[in-house]
N, C-alpha and C positions, 0 to 999 in steps of 0.2 A: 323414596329410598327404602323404605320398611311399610310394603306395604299390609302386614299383620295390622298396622295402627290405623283403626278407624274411628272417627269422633261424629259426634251429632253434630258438630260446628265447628266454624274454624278455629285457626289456633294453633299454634306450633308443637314437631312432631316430639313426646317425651323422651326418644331416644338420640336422634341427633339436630334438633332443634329448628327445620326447616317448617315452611311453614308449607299446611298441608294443602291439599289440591282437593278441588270439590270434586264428588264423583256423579255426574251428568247424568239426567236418564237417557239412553241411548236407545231409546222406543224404538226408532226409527234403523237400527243399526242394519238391519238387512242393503239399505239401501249405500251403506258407508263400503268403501274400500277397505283391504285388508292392513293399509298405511296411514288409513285417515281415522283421525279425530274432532267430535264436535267436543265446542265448547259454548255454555251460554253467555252471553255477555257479562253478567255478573262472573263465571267464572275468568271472563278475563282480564275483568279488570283485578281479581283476586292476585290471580297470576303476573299481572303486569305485563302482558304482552303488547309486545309491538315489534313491527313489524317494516323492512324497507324495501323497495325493488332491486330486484338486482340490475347493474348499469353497467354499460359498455364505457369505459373512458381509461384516460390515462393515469397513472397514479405512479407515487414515486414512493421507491426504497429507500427510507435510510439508516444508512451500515453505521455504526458507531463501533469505535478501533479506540485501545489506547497501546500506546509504546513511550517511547524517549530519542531525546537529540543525540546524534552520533556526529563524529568527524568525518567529512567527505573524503571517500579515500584518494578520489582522483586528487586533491588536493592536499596529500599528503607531500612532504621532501625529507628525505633523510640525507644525512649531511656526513659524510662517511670519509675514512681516510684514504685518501689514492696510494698514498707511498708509507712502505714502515715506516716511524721514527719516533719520536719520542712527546707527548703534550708539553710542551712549557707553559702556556699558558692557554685557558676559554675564558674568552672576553662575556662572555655568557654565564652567568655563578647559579642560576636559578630557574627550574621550569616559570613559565609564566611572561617571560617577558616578549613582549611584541618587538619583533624584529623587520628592519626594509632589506629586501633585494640588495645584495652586494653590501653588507655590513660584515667588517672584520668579527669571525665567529672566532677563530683557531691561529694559535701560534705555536708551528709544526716543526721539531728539530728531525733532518731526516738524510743518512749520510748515501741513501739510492740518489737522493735529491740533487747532493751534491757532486756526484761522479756525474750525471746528465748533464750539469751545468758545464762543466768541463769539456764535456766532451761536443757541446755547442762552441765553446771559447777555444777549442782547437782545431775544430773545422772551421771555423771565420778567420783565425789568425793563417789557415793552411788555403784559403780564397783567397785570400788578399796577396799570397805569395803566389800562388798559381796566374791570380789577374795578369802577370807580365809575360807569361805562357803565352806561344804562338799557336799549340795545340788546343784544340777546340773540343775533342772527345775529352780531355782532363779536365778542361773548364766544366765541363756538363756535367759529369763527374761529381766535381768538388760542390758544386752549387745543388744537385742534388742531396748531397752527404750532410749544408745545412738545412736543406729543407726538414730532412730525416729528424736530425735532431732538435729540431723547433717543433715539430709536431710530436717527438717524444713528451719535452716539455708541457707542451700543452694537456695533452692524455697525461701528465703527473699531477694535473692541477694547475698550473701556471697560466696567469691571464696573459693576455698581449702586452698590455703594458708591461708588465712584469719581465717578459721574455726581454722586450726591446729595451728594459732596464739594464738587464744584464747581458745583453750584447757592447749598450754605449760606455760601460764603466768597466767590461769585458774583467770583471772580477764578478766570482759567482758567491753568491747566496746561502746561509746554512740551513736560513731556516725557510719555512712556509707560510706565508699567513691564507686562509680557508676560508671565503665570503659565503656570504648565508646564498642559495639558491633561490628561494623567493621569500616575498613579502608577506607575514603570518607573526604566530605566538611558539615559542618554546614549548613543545605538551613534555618533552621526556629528554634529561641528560643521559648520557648513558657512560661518562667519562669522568676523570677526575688529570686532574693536572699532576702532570710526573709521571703517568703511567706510559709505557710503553707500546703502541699499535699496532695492528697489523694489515698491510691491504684488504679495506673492504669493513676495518673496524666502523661499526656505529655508533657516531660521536652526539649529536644529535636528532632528535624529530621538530619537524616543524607544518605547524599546520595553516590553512589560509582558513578562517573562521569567516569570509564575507558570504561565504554556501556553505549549507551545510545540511547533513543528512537527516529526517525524522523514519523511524523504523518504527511499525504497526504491525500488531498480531491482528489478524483477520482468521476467525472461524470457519472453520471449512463448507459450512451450511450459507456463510456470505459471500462464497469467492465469485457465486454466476454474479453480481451485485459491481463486482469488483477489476475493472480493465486499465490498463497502460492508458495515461494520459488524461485520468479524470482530474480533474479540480476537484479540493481537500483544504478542507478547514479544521484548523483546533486551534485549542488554548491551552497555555501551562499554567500550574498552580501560581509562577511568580507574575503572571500579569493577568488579574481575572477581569473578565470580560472583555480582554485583548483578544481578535481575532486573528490570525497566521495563517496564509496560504502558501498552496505548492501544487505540482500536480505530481501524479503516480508514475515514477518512472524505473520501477521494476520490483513484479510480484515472484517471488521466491519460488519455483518450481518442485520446492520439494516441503511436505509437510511435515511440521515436529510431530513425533509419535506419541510426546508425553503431553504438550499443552495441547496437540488437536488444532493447532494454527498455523498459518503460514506468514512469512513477514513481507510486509508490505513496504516498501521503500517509498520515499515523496523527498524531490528535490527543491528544496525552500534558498531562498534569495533571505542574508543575514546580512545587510550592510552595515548596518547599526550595531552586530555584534549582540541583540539583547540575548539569544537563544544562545545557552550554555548546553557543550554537551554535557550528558546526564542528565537533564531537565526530565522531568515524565510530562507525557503529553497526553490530553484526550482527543481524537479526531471523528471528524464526521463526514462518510461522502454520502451524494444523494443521485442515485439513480432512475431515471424516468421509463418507466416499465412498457412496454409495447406486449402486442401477442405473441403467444410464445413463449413468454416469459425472459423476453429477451432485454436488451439495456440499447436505448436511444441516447444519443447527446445531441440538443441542439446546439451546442457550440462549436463541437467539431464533425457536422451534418457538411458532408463534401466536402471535406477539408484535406489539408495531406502532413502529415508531423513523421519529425523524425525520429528514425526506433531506435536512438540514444539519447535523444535530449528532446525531451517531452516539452517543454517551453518554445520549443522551433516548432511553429503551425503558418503553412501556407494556404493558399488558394491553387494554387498552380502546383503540380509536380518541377522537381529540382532537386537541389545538395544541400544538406545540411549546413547553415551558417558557423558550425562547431566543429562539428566531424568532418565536414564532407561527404558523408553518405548522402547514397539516395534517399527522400521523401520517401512514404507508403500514405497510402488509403486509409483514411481511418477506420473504415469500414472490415479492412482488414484485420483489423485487432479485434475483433468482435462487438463493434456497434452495429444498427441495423441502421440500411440505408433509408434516405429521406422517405423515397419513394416505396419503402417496402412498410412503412410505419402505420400499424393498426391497431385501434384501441384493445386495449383486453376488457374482456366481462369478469365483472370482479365482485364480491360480497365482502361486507363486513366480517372483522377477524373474529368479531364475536356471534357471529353467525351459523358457524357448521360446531357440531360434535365430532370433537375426533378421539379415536379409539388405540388410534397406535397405528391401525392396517386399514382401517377404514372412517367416512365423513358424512356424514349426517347432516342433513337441515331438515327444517319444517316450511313448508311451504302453505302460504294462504290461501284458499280457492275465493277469487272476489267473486263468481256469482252464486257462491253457496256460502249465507251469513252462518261464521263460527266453523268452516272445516276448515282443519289445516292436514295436509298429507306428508308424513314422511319420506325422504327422498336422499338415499345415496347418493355421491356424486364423488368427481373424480377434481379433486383438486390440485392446479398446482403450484410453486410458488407462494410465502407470500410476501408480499409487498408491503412495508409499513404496517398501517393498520387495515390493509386487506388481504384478502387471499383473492387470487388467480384462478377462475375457472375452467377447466380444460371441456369437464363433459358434467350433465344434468340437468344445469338450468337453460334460461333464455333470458334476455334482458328484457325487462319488464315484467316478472316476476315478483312476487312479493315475501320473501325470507323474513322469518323470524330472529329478530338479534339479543330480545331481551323477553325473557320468561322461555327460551328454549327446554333449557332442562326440565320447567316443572312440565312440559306439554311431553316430553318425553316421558318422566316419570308417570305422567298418568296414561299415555300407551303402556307399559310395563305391568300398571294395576289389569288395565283393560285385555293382559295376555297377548299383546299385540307387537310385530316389528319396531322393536326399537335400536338404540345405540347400543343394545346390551348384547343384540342379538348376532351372533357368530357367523352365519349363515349372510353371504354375500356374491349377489350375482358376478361372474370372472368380468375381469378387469373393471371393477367399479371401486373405488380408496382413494384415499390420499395420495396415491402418485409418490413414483420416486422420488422426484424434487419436494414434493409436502410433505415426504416423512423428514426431509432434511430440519424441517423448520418447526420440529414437533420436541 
């Protein structure tokens, strides 16, 4: 780092305390490249170098996300009034209560309600007079005219029983009682009793808590990482070392400008109700990295799921057991297929020097003891704790991973190409994708 500081011996440096690099006689330098450095053995074991091959295989990403539990919206019902009139009574006093399908919510005074009722009790009573009618256009007629008003009722809110209540007692009804829509918890009152309504007022919300939604920022530097229908693990702070799965079933198309993320949605199965929304969650998915820098899954390798409900995975093309849609290709979604899957050459993440524009390694020469050569290269990707090679090495090379910087530092004493150095042959750096990850 300062190379003014020269000592007779080792020892660390007096102004920023690294320790110093021996300086070789380089007798021989005629014969060295303008990237390479010798070093003596003693200087390396000073240094602490070592050194690994670089290897062709597979290796896997993984992304770590945090966000929180959300209410499934498809799984939302709001509980609204069909006809003005007036609240008498919500059998409901309180958010929070868990409600069943068809339980009395609302007792609805409502004078539209009542002229409907009538006006079914006067077309039945004007049937039953016509019934002795020889004319057959009047009969059709009048029986239409109850149809009419039996389906008004019904569009007011009125179940069948209810209608055929008030057909056999042919005396109508003031008020309304309003069953819950489905099965769930009160999240939100929005009424109070006595107040006055009006078509389309929202009286309650009601939520199904057995699904429910976890929503993940993802960094924009992790989205290649990141596709429709991965499997996804976290934990919440109230159950540690509880695991929760879900898979990804839709990544936000558009990204926040302020946090630099995008939200990542994952549909989780909550039969048990333990996942509160609000909850903060950490998650973690894991991607298995192929050439390219592409994302493998062997789970859903030939498989076909559907592009609304990520938990429907076939074998065969067909329709969604939910929606109805058609099945796709997973492949479609940008997994790489079976048959296109090849290892990537990859180095240690502690391996290259990166500069911001440009990447660096030291490379070992095995049949020349103690040179190592400097060597740009074009990285890209990385993956866990590797980087992706695109251009420079060859697998079975040997990269330096530990004592890199002092073997740079003493190119730098020696006047020679190093990470410092500006000057870089065109298209050799970190790569678009590696400046993501820098």
């Amino acid at each position: 780092m300062h190379p003014q500081i020269q000592q007779p011996g080792p020892g660390p440096c007096p102004l920023c305390g690294m320790d110093l690099v021996p300086v070789t006689d380089q007798g021989d330098d005629e014969e060295l490249g303008p990237r390479e450095l010798k070093l003596s053995a003693k200087a390396e074991k000073l240094a602490e170098v070592a050194v690994v091959p670089v290897e062709q295989r597979f290796v896997t990403s993984e992304v770590r996300m945090v966000g929180k539990v959300e209410y499934d919206e498809t799984r939302l019902a709001y509980l609204t009034a069909w006809v003005p009139g007036r609240l008498d009574r919500l059998y409901v006093d309180y958010t929070g209560v868990p409600v069943q399908k068809g339980d009395h919510m609302v007792y609805l005074y409502s004078p539209e309600l009542l002229a409907a009722q009538e006006e079914l009790i006067q077309a039945l009573a004007t049937a039953k007079q016509i019934g002795k009618s020889d004319v057959s256009i009047i009969k059709e007629r009048t029986l239409k005219t109850v149809d009419a008003t039996r389906e008004k009722l019904r569009l007011l809110g009125l179940t069948s029983e209810q209608i055929q209540e008030i057909e056999q007692n042919e005396k109508p009804k003031d008020h309304l009682t309003i069953y819950s829509p489905i099965s769930g918890t009160v999240i939100h009152k929005n009424a109070q009793e006595g107040m006055y309504v009006k078509t389309g007022t929202r009286i309650y919300t009601i939520a199904d808590l057995s699904h429910v939604w976890v929503k993940l920022d993802a960094y924009e530097s992790d989205l290649t990482w990141i596709h429709y229908g991965q499997n996804i693990s976290f934990e919440t702070e109230a159950y540690p070392g509880e695991l929760f799965h879900g898979r990804i079933a839709f990544i936000d198309p558009i990204l926040d400008p302020k946090t630099r993320t995008v939200k990542v949605r994952v549909n989780v199965d909550n039969s048990n109700e333990s996942l509160k929304p609000g909850m903060f969650v950490r998650a973690v998915v894991q991607s298995q990295v192929v050439q390219g820098g592409k994302t493998f899954s062997p789970e859903l390798a030939g498989k076909w799921i559907s592009p609304m409900h990520p938990e429907i995975i076939k074998d065969k093309p067909g329709a969604c057991d939910i929606c109805g849609m058609p099945l796709v290709k997973a492949e479609s979604l940008g997994y790489v297929p079976a048959e296109s899957r090849k290892a990537p050459l990859v180095i240690p993440a502690s391996a290259p020097l990166l500069t911001g524009k440009r990447a660096v390694v030291y490379v070992k020469d095995p049949n020349r003891k103690g040179i190592y050569e400097g060597r740009e290269v074009l990285l890209g990707p990385r993956a866990g704790h590797h980087y992706i090679v695109e251009e420079g090495l060859q697998a079975g090379e040997l990269v330096v991973v530990k004592g890199t910087f002092k073997i740079d530092s003493a190119m730098q004493i020696m006047a020679k190409p190093s990470m410092m150095t500006t000057a870089a042959p065109e298209g050799r750096g970190v790569g678009e994708r590696g400046k993501e990850n820098l």
